[in-house]
C-alpha positions in Angstrom: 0.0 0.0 0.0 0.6 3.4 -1.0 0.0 6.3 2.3 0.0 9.9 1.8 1.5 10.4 5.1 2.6 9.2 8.1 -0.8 10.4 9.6 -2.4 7.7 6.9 0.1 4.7 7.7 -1.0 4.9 11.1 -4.6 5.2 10.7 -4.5 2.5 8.3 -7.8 3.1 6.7 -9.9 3.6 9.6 -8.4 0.4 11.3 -5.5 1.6 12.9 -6.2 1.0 16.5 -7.6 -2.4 15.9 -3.9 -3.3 14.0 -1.7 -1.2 16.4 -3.2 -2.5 19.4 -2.8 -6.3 18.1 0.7 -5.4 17.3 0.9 -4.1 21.0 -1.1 -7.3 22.4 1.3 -9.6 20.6 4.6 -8.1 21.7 3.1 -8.2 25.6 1.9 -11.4 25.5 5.7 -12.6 23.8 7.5 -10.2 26.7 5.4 -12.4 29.3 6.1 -15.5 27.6 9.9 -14.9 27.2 9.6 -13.7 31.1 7.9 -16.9 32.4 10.0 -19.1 30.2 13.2 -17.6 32.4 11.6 -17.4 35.7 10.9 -21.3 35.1 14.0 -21.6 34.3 15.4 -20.4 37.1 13.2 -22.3 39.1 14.2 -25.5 37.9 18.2 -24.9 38.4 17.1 -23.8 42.0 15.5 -26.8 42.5 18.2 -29.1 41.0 20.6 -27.9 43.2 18.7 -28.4 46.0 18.8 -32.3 44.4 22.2 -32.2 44.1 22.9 -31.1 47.9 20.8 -33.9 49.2 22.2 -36.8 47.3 25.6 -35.7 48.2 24.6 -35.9 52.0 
C-alpha cells in the first residue's frame, strides 16, 4: 500500500487501533512469555541444586 502520510500509515484506513493494538497485544503477551519461560527456568536450576545437595549428604 501506498499512504500519503505518516498520519495515513498509522490510521491505516480507519483500522488503525484495531492493527496497532494487536501489534501491542502480541509483543506483551511474547514479553510475558519470554519472562515466564526464564523465571521457570530459574526455578528449575534452584530446584536441581537443592537435588544435588541432598544426594551428596
Amino acid at each position: 500500500m501506498n499512504w500519503e502520510s505518516w498520519q495515513a500509515f498509522w490510521a491505516m484506513g480507519g483500522y488503525g487501533l484495531y492493527v496497532w493494538g494487536s501489534f501491542g497485544m502480541t509483543l506483551l503477551c511474547l514479553a510475558a512469555e519470554i519472562g515466564l519461560l526464564r523465571s521457570h527456568r530459574l526455578q528449575v536450576w534452584r530446584r536441581l541444586k537443592r537435588m544435588k545437595t541432598w544426594d551428596s549428604q
